[in-house]
C-alpha positions in Angstrom: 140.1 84.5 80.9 137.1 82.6 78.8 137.2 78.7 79.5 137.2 77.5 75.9 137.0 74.1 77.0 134.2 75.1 78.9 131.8 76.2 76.1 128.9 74.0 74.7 129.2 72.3 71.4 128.7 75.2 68.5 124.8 75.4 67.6 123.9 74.9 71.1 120.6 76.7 71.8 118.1 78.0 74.4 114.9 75.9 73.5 112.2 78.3 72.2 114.4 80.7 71.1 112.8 82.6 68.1 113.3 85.2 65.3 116.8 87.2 64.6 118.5 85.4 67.8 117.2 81.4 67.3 121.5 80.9 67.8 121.3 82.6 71.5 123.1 80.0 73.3 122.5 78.8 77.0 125.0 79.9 79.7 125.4 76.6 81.5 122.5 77.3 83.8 119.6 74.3 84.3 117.5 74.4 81.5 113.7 73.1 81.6 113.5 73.1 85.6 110.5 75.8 85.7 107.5 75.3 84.2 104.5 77.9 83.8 103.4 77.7 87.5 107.0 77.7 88.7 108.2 80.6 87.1 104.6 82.9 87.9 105.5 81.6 91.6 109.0 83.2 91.3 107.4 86.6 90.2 104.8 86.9 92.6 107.4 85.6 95.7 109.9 88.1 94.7 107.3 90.8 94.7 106.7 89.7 98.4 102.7 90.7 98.1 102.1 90.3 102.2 105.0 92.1 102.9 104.1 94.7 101.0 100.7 95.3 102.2 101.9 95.5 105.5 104.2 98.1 105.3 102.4 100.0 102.9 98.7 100.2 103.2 99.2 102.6 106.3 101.4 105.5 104.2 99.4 105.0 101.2 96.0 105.7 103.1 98.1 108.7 104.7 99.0 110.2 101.1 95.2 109.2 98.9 92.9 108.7 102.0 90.0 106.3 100.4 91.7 106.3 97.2 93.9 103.7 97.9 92.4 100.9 95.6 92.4 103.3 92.6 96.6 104.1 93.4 96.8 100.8 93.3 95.4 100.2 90.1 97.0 103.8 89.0 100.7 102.0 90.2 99.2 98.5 87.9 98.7 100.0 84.8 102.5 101.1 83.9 103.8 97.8 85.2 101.1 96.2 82.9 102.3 98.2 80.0 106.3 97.7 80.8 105.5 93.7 80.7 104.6 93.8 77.2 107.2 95.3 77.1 109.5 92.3 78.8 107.2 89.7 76.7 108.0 91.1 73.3 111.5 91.2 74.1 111.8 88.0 75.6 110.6 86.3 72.9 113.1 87.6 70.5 116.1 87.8 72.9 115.9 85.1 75.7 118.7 86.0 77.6 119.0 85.5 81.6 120.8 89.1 81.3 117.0 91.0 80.4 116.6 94.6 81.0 120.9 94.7 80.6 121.4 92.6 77.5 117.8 93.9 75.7 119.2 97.8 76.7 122.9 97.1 74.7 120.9 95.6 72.0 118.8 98.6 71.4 120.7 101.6 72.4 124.2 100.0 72.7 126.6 99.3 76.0 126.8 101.9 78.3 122.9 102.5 78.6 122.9 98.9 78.3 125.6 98.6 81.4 123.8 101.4 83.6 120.7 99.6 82.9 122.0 96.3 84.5 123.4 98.7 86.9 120.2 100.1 88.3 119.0 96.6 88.6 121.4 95.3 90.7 121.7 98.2 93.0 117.8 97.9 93.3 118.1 94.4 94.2 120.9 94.4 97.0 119.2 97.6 98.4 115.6 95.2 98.5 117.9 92.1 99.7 119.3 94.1 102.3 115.2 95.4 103.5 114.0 92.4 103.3 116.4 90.3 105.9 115.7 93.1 108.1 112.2 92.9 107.8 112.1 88.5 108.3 114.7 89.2 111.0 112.1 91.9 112.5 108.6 89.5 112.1 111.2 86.4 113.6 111.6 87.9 117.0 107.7 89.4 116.6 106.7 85.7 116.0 108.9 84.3 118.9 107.3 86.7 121.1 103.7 86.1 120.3 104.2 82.3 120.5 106.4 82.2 123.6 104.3 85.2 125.6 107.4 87.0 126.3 108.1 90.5 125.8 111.7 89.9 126.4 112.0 87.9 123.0 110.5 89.9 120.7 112.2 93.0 121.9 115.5 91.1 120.8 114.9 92.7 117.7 115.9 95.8 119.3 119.3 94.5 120.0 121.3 95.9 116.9 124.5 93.5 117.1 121.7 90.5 117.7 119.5 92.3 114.8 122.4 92.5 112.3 123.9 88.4 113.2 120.1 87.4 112.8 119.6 89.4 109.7 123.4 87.9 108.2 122.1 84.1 109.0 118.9 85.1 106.6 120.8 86.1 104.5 123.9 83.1 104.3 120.5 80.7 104.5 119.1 82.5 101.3 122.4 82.6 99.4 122.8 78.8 100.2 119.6 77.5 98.5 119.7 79.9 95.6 123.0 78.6 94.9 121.5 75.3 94.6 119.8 75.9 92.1 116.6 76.2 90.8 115.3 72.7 92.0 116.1 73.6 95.3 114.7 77.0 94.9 111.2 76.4 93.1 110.4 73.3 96.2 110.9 76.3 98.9 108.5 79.2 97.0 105.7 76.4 96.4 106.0 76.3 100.3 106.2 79.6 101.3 104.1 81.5 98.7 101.3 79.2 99.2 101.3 79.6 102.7 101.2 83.5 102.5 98.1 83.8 100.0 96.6 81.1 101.6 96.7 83.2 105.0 95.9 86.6 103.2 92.9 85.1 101.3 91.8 84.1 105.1 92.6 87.6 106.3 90.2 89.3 103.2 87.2 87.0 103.9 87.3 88.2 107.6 87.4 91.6 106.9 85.0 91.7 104.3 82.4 89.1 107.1 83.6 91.3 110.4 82.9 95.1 108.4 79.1 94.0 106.8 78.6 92.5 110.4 78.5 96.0 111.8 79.9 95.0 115.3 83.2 97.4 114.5 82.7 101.6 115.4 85.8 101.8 112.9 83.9 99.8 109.8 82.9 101.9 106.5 80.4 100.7 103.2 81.7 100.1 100.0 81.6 102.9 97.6 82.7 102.3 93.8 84.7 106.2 94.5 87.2 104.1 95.8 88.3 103.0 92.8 88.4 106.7 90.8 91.8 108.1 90.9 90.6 112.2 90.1 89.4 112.2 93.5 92.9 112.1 95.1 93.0 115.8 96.6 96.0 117.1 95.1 98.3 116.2 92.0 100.8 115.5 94.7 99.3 113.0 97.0 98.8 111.4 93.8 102.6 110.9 92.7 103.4 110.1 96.6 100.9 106.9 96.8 101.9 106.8 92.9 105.5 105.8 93.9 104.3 103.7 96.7 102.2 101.6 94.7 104.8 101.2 91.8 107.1 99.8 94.7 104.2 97.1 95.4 104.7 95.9 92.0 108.2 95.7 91.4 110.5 92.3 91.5 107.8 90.5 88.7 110.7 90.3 86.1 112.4 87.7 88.2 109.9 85.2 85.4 112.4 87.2 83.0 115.5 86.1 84.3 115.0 82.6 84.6 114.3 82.5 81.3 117.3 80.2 80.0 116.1 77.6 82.8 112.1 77.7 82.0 110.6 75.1 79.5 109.7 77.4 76.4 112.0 80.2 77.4 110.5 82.6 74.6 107.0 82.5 75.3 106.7 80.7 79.1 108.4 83.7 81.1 106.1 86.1 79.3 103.1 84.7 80.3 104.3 84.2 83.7 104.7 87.3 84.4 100.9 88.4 83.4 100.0 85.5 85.5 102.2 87.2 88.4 100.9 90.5 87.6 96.9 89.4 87.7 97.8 87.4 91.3 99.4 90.9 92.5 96.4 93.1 91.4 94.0 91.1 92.0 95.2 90.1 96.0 96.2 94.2 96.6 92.7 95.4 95.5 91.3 92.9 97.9 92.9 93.7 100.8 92.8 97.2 100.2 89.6 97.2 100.0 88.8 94.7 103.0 91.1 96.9 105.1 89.2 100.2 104.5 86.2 98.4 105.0 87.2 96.9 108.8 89.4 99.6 109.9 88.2 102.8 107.9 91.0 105.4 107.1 91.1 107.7 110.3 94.4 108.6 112.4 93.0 106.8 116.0 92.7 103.5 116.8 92.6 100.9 114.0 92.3 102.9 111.3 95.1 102.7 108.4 95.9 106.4 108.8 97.2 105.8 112.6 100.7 106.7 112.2 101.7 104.7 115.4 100.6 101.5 113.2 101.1 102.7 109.5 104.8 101.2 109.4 102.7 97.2 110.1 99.3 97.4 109.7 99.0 93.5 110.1 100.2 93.9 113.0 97.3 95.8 114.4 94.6 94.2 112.8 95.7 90.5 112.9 94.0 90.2 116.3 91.0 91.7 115.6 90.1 90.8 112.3 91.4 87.2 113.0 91.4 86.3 116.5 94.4 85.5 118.7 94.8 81.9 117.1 94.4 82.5 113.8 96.3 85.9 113.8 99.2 84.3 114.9 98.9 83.0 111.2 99.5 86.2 110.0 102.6 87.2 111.4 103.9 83.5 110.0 102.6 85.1 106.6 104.7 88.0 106.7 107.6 86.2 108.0 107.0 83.4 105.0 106.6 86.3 102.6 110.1 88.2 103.6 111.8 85.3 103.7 110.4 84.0 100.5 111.1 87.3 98.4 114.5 87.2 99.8 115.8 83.7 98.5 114.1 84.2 94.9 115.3 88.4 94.8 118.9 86.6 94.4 117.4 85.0 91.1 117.6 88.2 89.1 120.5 90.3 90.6 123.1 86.7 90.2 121.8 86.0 86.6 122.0 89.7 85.4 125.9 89.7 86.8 126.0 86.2 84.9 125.4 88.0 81.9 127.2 91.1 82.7 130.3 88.9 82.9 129.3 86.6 80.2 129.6 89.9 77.5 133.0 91.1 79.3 131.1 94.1 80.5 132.1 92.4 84.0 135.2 90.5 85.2 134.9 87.0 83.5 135.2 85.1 87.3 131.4 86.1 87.5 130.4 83.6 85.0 130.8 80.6 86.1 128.3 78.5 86.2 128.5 75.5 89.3 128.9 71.9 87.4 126.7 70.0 89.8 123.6 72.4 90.6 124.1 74.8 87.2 123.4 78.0 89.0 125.7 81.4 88.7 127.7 80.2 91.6 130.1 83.0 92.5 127.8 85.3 91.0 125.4 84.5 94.2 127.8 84.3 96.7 128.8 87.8 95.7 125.3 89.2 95.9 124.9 87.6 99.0 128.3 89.3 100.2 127.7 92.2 98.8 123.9 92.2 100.9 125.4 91.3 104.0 128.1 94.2 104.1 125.8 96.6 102.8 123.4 96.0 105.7 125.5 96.1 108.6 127.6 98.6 107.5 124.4 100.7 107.1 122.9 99.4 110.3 126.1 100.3 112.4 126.5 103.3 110.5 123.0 105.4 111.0 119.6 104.3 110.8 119.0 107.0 109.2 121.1 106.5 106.2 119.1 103.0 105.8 115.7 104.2 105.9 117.0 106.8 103.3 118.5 104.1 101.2 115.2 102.7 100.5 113.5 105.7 100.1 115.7 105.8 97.1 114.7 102.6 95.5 111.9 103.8 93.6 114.6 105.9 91.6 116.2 102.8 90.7 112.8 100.6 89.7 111.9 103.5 87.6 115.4 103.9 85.6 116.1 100.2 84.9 112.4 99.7 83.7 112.0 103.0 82.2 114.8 102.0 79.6 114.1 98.6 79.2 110.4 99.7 78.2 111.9 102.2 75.6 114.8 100.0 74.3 111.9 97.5 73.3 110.0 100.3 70.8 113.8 100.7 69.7 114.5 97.2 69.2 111.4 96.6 67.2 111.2 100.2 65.2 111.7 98.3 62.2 108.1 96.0 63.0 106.1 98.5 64.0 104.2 98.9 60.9 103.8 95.2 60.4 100.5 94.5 62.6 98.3 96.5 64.3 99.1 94.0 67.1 103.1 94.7 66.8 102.4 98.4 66.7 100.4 98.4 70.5 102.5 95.5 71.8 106.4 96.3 70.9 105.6 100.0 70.5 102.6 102.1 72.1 102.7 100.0 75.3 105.9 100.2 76.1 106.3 103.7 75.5 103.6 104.8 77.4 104.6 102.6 80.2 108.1 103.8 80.1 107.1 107.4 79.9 104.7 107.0 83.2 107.6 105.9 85.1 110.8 107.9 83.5 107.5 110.6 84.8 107.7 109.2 88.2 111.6 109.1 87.9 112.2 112.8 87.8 109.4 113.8 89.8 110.8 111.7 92.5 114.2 113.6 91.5 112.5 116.6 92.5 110.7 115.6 95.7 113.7 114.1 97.2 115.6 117.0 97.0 113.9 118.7 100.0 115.4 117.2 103.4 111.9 116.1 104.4 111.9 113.9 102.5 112.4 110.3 104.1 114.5 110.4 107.2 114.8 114.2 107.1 118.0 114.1 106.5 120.3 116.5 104.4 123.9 116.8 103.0 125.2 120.6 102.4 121.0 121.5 102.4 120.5 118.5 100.0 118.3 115.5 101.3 119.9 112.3 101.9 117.6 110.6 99.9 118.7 112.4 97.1 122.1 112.2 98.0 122.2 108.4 98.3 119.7 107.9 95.1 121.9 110.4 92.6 125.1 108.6 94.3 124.6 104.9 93.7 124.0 106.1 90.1 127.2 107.9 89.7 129.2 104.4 91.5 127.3 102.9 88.8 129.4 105.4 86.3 132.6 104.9 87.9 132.4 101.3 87.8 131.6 101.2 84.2 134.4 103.6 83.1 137.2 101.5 85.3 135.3 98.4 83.2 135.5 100.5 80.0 139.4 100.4 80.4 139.2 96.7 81.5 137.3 95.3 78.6 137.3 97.5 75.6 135.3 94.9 73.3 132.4 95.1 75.2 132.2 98.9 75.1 133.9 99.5 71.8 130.4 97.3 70.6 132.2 94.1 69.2 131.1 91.4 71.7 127.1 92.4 71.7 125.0 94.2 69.0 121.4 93.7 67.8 122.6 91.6 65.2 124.8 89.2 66.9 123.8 85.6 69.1 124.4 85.8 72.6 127.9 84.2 73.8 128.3 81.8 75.9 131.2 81.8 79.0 131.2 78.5 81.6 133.7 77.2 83.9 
């Protein structure tokens, strides 16, 4: 039930709020605790940048060869497009609930509801990854501190892997139900520490491969950066996908939009501050990486498969030394750990907003009184991690490494239709401005077409059992099993909710025209 006495006094607003929806009303959460800086920090932390480069320069170099920065700037350009997309829209509509709330407005509530779906799906799945992977660089950091091989190989242990990986995850549930106070001290911390280290990393690559002291080490060539030299239209889509991954978790400026100072315009440009950080530290270190190591299968070069899977692993010794490269596995630790408290910021507030609108139980929008933060809406997505994980873990490895095969399918849906539900929205403004026509319409489409592109290309490739783990179900790979499936839990859920709260789905609680509600308690 709705705690009436828990609603704010009638005409109530988020600050900044503009055009049709200047009566959106704030949920209870902390509003004006992020600033500019704050909320780019958020983006850029949830996106995990070190992390990423880790475990992805290796299979990226093994799909495009030297080609890697132009993928990179290839996977850029239809995240680029997709945040004008999440800029136009937030300044209309800023609502915690984003991609979910934006989607009902424009095409109504059960793409709307499958749109929130696929985000929070996306986000337990990279919850779940990410504790592995700080649980993983933990014992690795032990072990290179302590000497001992016996430590690091803890990680090995799957009952101590899964109680190590839970403790992550109760320690990252705990400050993001703090608040965002308590959040935004921690991802100054840690997100400084990480680019501080990779900017380190870069300038000693770049110094070590011009010294000419490395066999491995390669010139620069401007090619690097042309994407028609990839080989085959296929390598392309594969580092395509890869790169698209490195991008995604920048929206989290979107969803703390009801907390940021100037919640209509802030979060926007946050997010192209976010997205410039991200581009600009990839190319970089792509390029730094090629540079020092070179792209060959032996040795140190990023196509080794042995060291594909943790790249900074290999190289932090001899591009940094044995002090400083100790550095670098902090980095990686810092940046896992990092991504994984702020990646609760989007998937609690989206549920806070699911629940807000009756297209989820009410219980899930309660706000906490002291540290206004979607309380119960955290603690679930940090149960909800937990389970998933070890009941993946204990189940097959397999099945895990094929679950994250099959986040890209889920990135590419939720933004997909949040990129097209913004040339929806504003079909009626198009023909205002030359600016309104490129920014809430010819962007976004293009940017949502690239990745619902990518979407059912990825459909197709993950069909074949190779695909990931190698798995298959009845001749049908795993990947595509588990991918297709969460979607279709996603329709379940919603037509059990459908009986549950009519209102919502009969399109009487939100439409384009009406203010956003607001549930507390």
């Amino acid at each position: 039930m709705v705690d009436v006495e828990a609603r704010p006094p009638a005409g109530e607003s988020i600050p900044g709020a503009t055009g049709a929806d200047d009566e959106l009303r704030a949920k209870g959460l902390s509003g004006n605790s992020v600033g500019l800086l704050g909320s780019a920090v958020i983006g850029v932390s949830t996106v995990a940048p070190v992390y990423c480069l880790t475990s992805t320069l290796g299979p990226t170099v093994s799909e495009v060869g030297l080609q890697m920065p132009a993928v990179f700037l290839a996977g850029f350009l239809p995240m680029l497009l997709v945040a004008f997309a999440y800029r136009e829209l937030n300044r209309a509509v800023p609502d915690c609930g984003t991609s979910f709330t934006w989607s009902v407005k424009a095409f109504g509530p059960r793409i709307g509801w499958m749109c929130g779906w696929g985000l929070v799906i996306a986000t337990i799945i990279v919850l779940s990854n990410l504790a592995g992977v700080a649980t993983s660089y933990f014992y690795l950091l032990l072990g290179e501190i302590t000497g001992s091989a016996s430590v690091a190989e803890l990680d090995g242990d799957k009952p101590v892997h899964v109680l190590t990986c839970l403790a992550f995850i109760a320690i990252a549930t705990v400050i993001s139900y703090r608040g965002m106070t308590a959040t935004k001290g921690v991802q100054y911390a840690l997100v400084g520490l990480q680019l501080t280290v990779l900017a380190i990393f870069v300038v000693m690559a770049f110094t070590k491969a011009r010294s000419g002291d490395f066999s491995g080490s390669i010139g620069f060539s401007w090619t690097w950066l042309d994407p028609f030299a990839v080989e085959s239209f296929k390598a392309f889509t594969a580092g395509l996908s890869l790169s698209i991954f490195m991008f995604w978790g920048w929206d989290a400026c979107l969803t703390v939009n009801e907390e940021t100072a100037g919640s209509a315009r802030t979060p926007g440009r946050a997010a192209m501050l976010a997205m410039v950080v991200l581009i600009g530290s990839y190319l970089l270190t792509a390029i730094g990486t090629q540079m020092f190591s070179g792209v060959g299968d032996k040795g140190l070069g990023l196509g080794n498969p042995d060291t594909s899977d943790n790249v900074f692993a290999a190289l932090a010794d001899p591009v940094m030394g044995s002090v400083l490269g100790v550095l670098l596995f902090v980095a990686v630790l810092a940046s896992a750990a990092a991504s994984l408290q702020t990646t609760f910021i989007p998937v609690a507030r989206t549920v806070l907003a699911m629940s807000t609108y009756q297209a989820l139980p009410p219980s899930y929008a309660r706000v906490h009184p002291r540290f206004k933060s979607p309380g119960r809406a955290t603690i679930a997505a940090g149960v909800a991690t937990g389970l998933f994980y070890a009941v993946m873990t204990f189940l097959s490895e397999n099945v895990l490494i094929d679950t994250i095969y099959a986040l890209g399918l889920m990135i590419c849906f939720y933004y997909s239709i949040t990129a097209f539900a913004c040339a929806w929205f504003f079909r009626s403004e198009l023909r205002g401005s030359v600016r309104d026509l490129f920014l809430k319409g010819v962007f976004p489409v293009l940017g949502g077409l690239l990745l619902a592109a990518v979407f059912f290309k990825t459909l197709i490739d993950i069909w074949d059992p190779a695909y990931g783990s190698g798995s298959s179900v009845f001749g049908v790979g795993s990947v595509f099993v588990i991918g297709v499936g969460l979607l279709l839990v996603g329709v379940v859920i919603m037509l059990v909710m459908q009986r549950r709260s009519p209102a919502f789905f009969r399109g009487e609680v939100l439409t384009r025209s009406t203010p956003a509600l607001v549930v507390e308690g």
